[in-house]
Legacy VTK file of the C-alpha trace (Angstrom):
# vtk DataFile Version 3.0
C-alpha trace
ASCII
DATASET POLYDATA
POINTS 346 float
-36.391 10.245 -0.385
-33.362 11.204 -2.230
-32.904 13.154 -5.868
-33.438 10.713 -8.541
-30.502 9.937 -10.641
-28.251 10.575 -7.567
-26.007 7.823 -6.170
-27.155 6.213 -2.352
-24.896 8.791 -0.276
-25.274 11.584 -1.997
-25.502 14.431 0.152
-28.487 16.811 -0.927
-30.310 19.018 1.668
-34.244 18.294 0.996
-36.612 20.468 3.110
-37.813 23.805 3.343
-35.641 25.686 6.077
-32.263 27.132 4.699
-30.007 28.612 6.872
-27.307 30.961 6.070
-24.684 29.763 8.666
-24.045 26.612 10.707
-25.062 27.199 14.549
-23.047 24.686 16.375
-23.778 24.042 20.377
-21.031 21.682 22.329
-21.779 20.703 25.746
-19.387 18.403 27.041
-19.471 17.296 31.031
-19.095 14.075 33.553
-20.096 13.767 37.044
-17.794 16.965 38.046
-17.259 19.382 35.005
-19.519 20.825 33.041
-18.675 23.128 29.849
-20.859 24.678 27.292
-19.923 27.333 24.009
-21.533 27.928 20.656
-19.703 28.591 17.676
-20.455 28.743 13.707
-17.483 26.994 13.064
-18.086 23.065 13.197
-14.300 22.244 13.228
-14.327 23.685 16.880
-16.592 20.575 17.826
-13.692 18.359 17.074
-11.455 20.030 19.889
-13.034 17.898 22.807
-11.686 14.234 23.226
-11.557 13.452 27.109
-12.113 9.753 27.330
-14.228 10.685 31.193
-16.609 12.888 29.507
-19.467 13.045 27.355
-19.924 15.271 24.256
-22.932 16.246 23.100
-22.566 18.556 19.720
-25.597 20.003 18.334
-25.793 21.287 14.851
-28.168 23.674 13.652
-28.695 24.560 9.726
-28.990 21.226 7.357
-29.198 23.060 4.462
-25.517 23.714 4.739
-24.074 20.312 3.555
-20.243 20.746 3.819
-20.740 21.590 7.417
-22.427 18.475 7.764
-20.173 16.353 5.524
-17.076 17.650 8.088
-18.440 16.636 11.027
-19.536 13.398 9.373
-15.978 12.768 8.324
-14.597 13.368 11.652
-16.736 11.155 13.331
-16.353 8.695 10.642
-20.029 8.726 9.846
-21.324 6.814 6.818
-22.580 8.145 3.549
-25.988 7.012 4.110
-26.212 8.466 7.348
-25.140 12.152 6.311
-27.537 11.514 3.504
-30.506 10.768 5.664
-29.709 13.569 8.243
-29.977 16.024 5.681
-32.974 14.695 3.820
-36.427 16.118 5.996
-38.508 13.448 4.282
-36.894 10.700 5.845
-38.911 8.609 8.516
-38.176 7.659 12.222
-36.063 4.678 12.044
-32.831 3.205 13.975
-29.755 1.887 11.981
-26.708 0.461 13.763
-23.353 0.439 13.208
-20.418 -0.806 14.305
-19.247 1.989 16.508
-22.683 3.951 16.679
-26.496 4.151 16.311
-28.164 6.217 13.992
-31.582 7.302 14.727
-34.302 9.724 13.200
-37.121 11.772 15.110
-39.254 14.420 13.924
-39.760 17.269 16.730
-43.393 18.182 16.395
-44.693 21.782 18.352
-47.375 24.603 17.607
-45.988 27.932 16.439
-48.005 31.558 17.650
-50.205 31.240 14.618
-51.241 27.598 15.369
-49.576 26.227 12.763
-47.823 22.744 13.627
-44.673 22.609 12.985
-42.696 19.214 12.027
-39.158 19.847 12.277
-36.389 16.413 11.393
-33.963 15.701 13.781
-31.061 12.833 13.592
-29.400 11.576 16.979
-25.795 9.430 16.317
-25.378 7.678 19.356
-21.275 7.184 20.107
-19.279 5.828 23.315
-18.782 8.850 24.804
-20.422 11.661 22.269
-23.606 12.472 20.877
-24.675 13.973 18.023
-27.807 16.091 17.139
-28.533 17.729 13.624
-31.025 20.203 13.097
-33.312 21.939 10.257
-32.681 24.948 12.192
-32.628 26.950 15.671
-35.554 26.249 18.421
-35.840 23.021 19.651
-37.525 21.182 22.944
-34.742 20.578 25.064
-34.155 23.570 26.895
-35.003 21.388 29.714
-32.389 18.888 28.944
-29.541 21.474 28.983
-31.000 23.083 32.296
-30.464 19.433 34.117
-27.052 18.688 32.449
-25.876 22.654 33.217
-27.451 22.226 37.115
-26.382 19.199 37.429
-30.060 17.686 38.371
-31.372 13.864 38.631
-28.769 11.149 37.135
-27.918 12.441 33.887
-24.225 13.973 34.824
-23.635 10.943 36.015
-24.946 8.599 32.745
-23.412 8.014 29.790
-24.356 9.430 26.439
-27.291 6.454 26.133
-28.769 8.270 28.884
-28.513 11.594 27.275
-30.169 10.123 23.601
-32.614 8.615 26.430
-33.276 12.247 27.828
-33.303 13.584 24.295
-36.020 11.356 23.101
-37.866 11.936 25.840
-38.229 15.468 25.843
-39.825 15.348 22.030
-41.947 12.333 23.554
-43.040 14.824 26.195
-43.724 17.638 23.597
-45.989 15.181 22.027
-48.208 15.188 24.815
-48.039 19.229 24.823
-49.358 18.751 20.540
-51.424 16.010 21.698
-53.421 18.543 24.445
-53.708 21.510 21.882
-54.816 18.929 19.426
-57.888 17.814 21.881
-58.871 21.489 22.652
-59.431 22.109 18.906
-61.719 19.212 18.285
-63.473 20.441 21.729
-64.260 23.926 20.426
-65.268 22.449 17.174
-67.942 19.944 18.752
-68.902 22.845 20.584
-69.234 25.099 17.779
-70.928 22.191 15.720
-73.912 21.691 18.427
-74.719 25.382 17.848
-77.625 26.194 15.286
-75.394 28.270 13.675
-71.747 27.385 13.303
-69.311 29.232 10.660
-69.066 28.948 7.257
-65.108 28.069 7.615
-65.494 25.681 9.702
-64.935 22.908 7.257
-61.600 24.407 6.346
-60.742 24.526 10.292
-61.585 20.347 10.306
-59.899 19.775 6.759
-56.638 21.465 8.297
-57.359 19.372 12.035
-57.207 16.571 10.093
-54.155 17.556 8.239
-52.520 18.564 11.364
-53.238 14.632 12.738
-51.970 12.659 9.984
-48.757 14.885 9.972
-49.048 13.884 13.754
-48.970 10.282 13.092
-46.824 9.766 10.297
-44.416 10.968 12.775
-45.065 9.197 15.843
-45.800 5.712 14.405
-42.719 5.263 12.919
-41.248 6.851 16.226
-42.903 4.190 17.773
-41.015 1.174 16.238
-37.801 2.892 16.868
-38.410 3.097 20.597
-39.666 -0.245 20.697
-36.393 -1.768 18.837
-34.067 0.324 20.663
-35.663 -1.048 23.737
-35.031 -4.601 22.639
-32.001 -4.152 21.326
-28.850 -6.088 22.465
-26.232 -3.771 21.828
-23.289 -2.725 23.549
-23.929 1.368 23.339
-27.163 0.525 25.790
-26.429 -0.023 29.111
-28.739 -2.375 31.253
-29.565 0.282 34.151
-31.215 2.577 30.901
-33.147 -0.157 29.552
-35.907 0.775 31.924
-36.288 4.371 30.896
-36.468 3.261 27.618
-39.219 0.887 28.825
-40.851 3.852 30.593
-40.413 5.965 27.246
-42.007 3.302 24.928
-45.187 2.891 27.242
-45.390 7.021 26.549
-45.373 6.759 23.361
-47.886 4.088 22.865
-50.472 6.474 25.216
-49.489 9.035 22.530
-50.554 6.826 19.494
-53.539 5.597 20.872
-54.617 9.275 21.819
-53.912 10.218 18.115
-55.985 7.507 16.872
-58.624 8.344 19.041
-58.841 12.162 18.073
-58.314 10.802 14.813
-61.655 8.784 14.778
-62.888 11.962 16.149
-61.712 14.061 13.744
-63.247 12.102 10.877
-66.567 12.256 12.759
-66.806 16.034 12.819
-67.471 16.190 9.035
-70.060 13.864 9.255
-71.374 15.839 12.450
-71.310 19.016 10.261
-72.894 17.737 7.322
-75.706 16.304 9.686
-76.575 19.813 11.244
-76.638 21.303 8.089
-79.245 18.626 6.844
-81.214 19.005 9.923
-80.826 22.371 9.686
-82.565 22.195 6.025
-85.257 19.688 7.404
-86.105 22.326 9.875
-86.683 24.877 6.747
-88.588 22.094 4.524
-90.748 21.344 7.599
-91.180 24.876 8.034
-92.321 25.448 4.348
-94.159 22.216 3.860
-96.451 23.107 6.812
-97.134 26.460 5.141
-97.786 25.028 2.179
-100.744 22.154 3.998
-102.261 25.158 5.130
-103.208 26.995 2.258
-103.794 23.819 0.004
-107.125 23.780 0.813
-107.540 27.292 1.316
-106.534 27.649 -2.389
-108.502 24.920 -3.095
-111.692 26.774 -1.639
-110.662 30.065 -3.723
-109.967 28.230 -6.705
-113.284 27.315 -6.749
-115.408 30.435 -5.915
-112.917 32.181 -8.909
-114.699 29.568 -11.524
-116.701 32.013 -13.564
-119.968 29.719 -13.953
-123.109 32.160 -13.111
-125.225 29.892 -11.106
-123.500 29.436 -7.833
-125.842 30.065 -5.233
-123.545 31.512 -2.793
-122.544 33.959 -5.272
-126.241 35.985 -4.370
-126.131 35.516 -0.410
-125.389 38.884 1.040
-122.935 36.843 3.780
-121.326 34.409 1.475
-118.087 36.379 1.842
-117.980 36.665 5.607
-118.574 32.975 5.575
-116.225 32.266 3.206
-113.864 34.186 5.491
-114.791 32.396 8.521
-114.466 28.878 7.583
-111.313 29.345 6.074
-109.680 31.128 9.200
-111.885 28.383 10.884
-109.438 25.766 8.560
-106.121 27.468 9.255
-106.834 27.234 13.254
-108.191 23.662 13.002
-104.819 22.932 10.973
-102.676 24.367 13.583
-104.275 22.467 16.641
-103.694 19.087 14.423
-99.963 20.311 13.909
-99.729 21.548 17.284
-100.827 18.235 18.454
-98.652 16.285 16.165
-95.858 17.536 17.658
-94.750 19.169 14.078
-94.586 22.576 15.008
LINES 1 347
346 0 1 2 3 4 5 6 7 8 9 10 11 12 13 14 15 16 17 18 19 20 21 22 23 24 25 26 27 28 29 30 31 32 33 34 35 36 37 38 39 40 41 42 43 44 45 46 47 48 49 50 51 52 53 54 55 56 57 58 59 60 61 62 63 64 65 66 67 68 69 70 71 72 73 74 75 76 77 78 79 80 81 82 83 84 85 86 87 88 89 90 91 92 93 94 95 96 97 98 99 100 101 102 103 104 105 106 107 108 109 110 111 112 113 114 115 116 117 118 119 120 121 122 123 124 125 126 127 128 129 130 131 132 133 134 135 136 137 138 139 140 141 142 143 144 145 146 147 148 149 150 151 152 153 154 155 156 157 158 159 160 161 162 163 164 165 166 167 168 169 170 171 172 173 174 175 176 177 178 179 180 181 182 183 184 185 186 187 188 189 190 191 192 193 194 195 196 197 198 199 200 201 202 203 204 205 206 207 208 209 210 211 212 213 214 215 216 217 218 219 220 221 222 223 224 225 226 227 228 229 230 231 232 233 234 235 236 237 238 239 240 241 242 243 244 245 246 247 248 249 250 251 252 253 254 255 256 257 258 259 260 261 262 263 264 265 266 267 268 269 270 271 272 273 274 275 276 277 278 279 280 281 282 283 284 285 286 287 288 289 290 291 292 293 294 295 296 297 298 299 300 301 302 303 304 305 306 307 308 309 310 311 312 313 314 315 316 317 318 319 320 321 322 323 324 325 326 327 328 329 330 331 332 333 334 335 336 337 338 339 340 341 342 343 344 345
C-alpha cells in the first residue's frame, strides 16, 4: 500500500532491496533477427522502434524511482501504474488500459540458506514491446531468453502476448520447483516427528514452514485470478491462437493452489502431531512412575506397619519373622509384575 498522506501516483519505492544503479536488459527480435545488450542507462531502451519486432526491456533496481518514472514517461505509462510497480506490497492483479495491460506477479524461489524468497515483478503488456520491472538482479527466466536467443518452439515467431505468456509461465513453473522443496520439508518433519525423540527446534522449523506457505499463497491466489481474467478477457493485445496457453497456464496454477492448500492442511497438522508425541511421550513416563509407585504401596503399607512401636506383636519374637517378611513382599512385587505383565501395561 502506498505512504499515507501521499497523493494516488505518487511514486515511492516500498520494499527491502535497494539497488545502487539501474540494470537495464533489451532484447528485441522477430522471426529473423535477434538482438540483445545491457546497459545502466534506461534512455538506451527507448532507441528500438521497428514496427516488425518485439521489445522486451527488463529493468532491474525499483528502488531507483527516476529510472522508473523515465521509462514510464516514454511509454506513456500511468501514474498508478509506476506507483504500483515500485510498491513490493502490492498484490497480483491485471489492470487494462487503453493501449496496454498492466499486470503484477510475485517470483517466489529458495535461496542456499533455504530461505524463500518473494521477489515483485510488474509485466506492461504493449503491441509490439514488453516491459518487466524488477526488485533486483536474478530472476527465473533464463530459460525464456535461451528460446528467444536460439530461436526454439514458436516464440520468435509470436507476438509480445506470447512472450508475457512465456513469462508467466516460467514463475508458474518455479512454483512447482517451491512447491517440491515445500513437500520435502513437511516429509522430513513427519519423519522426524514419528521418532521417540525429535528436536527441541523443531517447532521453530514448523512455525517458519508455515510462514513459508502463507507467503506461498498470498502470492499465488491472487496470481490465480489474474490468470483466470486474462484468460477470459476480450481484448485486442490477446490474440486467439494464445488463448490456449493461457488455458494450459491457468489449469497449472490451479494444481499449484490446491497443492498449497493441501501441504497447508498438513502443515497445521504437524503441531498437533508434535504436541501429541510429546503427551504420549509423558504418558509413557506417568505410566512408568505410576506402576512403580502400585508396587511399593503395599509394600510400604506392610513396613508401615511392622515400624508401629506397640510391644505385643507376635511376629516381633519369631526368630524368621524377617525372612518372611522378606519373602512375601518379594513374593508381592513378582505377583504385581505377572498382573502388569498380563495387563499388557508394561
Amino acid at each position: 500500500m502506498r505512504s499515507v498522506h501521499q497523493a494516488p501516483g505518487t511514486v515511492t519505492y516500498v520494499g527491502r532491496k535497494r539497488s545502487m544503479e539501474t540494470l537495464l536488459e533489451v532484447i528485441d527480435y522477430n522471426k529473423n533477427n535477434f538482438e540483445r545488450f545491457n546497459s545502466k542507462q534506461p534512455i538506451d531502451a527507448f532507441n528500438f522502434d521497428h514496427p516488425d519486432r518485439i521489445t522486451w526491456v527488463n529493468l532491474d533496481g525499483l528502488s531507483n524511482t527516476k529510472e522508473i518514472e523515465k521509462v514510464g514517461k516514454y511509454y506513456q505509462l500511468h501514474p498508478l501504474i509506476i506507483e504500483d510497480i515500485v510498491n513490493t506490497s502490492q498484490r497480483p492483479k491485471i489492470d487494462e488500459y487503453e493501449d496496454y495491460l498492466f499486470i503484477v506477479a510475485k517470483m517466489l524461489y529458495f535461496k542456499k540458506n533455504g530461505r524463500l524468497e518473494n521477489e515483485h515483478i510488474s509485466f506492461v503488456l504493449g503491441k509490439d514491446y514488453v516491459l518487466t520491472f524488477q526488485e533486483a538482479g536474478g530472476d527465473v527466466f533464463d530459460g525464456v531468453r535461451n528460446r528467444l536467443e536460439n530461436s526454439n518452439g514458436r516464440i520468435r515467431t509470436n507476438g509480445s502476448d506470447y512472450l508475457v505468456f512465456a513469462l508467466l509461465d516460467a514463475i508458474v513453473d518455479n512454483y512447482f520447483i517451491v512447491i517440491d522443496e515445500i513437500a520435502e520439508k513437511v516429509e522430513e518433519l513427519e519423519e522426524e516427528l514419528f521418532k521417540n525423540k525429535p528436536r527441541e527446534n523443531i517447532t521453530h522449523e514448523i512455525q517458519d514452514l508455515k510462514r513459508a506457505i502463507l507467503k506461498i499463497r498470498r502470492s499465488v491466489l491472487p496470481l490465480r485470478e489474474v490468470i483466470s481474467r486474462l484468460e477470459k478477457m476480450e481484448n485486442t493485445m490477446i490474440q486467439s491462437r494464445t488463448r490456449n496457453y493461457i488455458n494450459d497456464l491457468h489449469d497449472h496454477i490451479i494444481h499449484i493452489t490446491e497443492n498449497i492448500d493441501l501441504y497447508r492442511e498438513i502443515t497445521w497438522g504437524l503441531m498437533d502431531m508434535y504436541m501429541t508425541t510429546i503427551s504420549n511421550r509423558m504418558n509413557e513416563v506417568m505410566k512408568v512412575l505410576t506402576i512403580m509407585a502400585s508396587i511399593f504401596i503395599p509394600l510400604t503399607f506392610i513396613a508401615g506397619i511392622y515400624g508401629m512401636n506397640f510391644e505385643f506383636m507376635p511376629e516381633l519374637h519369631w526368630k524368621y519373622s524377617y525372612y518372611v517378611l522378606w519373602g512375601v513382599m518379594i513374593a508381592i512385587f513378582i505377583l504385581m509384575l505377572i498382573y502388569f505383565k498380563r495387563k499388557k501395561w508394561l
